[in-house]
C-alpha positions in Angstrom: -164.2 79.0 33.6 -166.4 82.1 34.8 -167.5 82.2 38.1 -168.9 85.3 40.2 -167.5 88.0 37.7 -163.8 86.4 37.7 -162.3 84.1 35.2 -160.0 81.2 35.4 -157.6 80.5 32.4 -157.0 76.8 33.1 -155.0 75.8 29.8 -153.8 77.4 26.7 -151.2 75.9 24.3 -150.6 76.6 20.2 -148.4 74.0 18.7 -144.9 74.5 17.6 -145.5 74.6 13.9 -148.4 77.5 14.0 -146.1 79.7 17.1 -145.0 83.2 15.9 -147.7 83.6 13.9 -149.9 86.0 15.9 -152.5 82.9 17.5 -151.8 84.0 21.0 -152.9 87.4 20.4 -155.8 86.3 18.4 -156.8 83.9 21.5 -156.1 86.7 23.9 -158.1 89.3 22.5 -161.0 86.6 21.8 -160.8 85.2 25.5 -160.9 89.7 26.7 -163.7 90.0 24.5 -165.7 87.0 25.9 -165.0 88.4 29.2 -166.5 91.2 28.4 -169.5 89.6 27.3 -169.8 87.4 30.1 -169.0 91.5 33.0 -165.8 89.5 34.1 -163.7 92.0 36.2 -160.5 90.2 36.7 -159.2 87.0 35.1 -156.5 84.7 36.6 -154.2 82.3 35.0 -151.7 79.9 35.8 -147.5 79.8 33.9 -144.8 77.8 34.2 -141.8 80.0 35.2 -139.7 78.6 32.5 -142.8 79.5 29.6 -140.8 83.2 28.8 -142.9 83.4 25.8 -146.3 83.2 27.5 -145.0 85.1 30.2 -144.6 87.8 28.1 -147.6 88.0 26.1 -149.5 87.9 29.3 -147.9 90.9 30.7 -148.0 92.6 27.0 -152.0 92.5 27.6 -151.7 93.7 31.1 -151.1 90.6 33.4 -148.6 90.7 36.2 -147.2 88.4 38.9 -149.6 87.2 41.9 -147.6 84.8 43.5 -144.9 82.3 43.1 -145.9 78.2 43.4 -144.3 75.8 41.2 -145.4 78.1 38.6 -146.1 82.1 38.3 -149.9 82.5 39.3 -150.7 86.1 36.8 -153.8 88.5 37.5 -155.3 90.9 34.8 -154.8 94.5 36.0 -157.5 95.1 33.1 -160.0 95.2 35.7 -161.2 98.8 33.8 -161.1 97.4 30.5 -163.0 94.3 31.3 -165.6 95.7 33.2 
């Protein structure tokens, strides 16, 4: 969801049979680029503390930790490379 420059990851998931296989990048790099299109300046996304492997792909593409809820709340310090 894209709303006044700022985008809101609400759900992502790639199945157990088709993880390791490079889709979360693909998806990450598709969802930057749409940003792009769209002059986002900062996305924000939602992780379940126990998700390690998401956790670290986020902060591979420059996502850190916001807050801490029920689950870690992560920001994209990409604001340069979106914009």
């Amino acid at each position: 969801m894209i709303i006044a420059g700022e985008a809101d990851i609400i759900n992502v998931g790639i199945l157990p049979e088709y993880r390791g296989n490079g889709i979360g990048n693909m998806l990450m790099d598709a969802m930057i680029d749409e940003c792009k299109k769209n002059s986002v300046t900062c996305v924000h996304l939602e992780v379940r503390k126990s998700n390690s492997v998401a956790i670290s792909l986020y902060e591979k593409y420059g996502f850190y930790r916001m807050r801490c809820c029920n689950r870690y709340s992560y920001e994209s310090r990409r604001k340069r490379r979106l914009a």
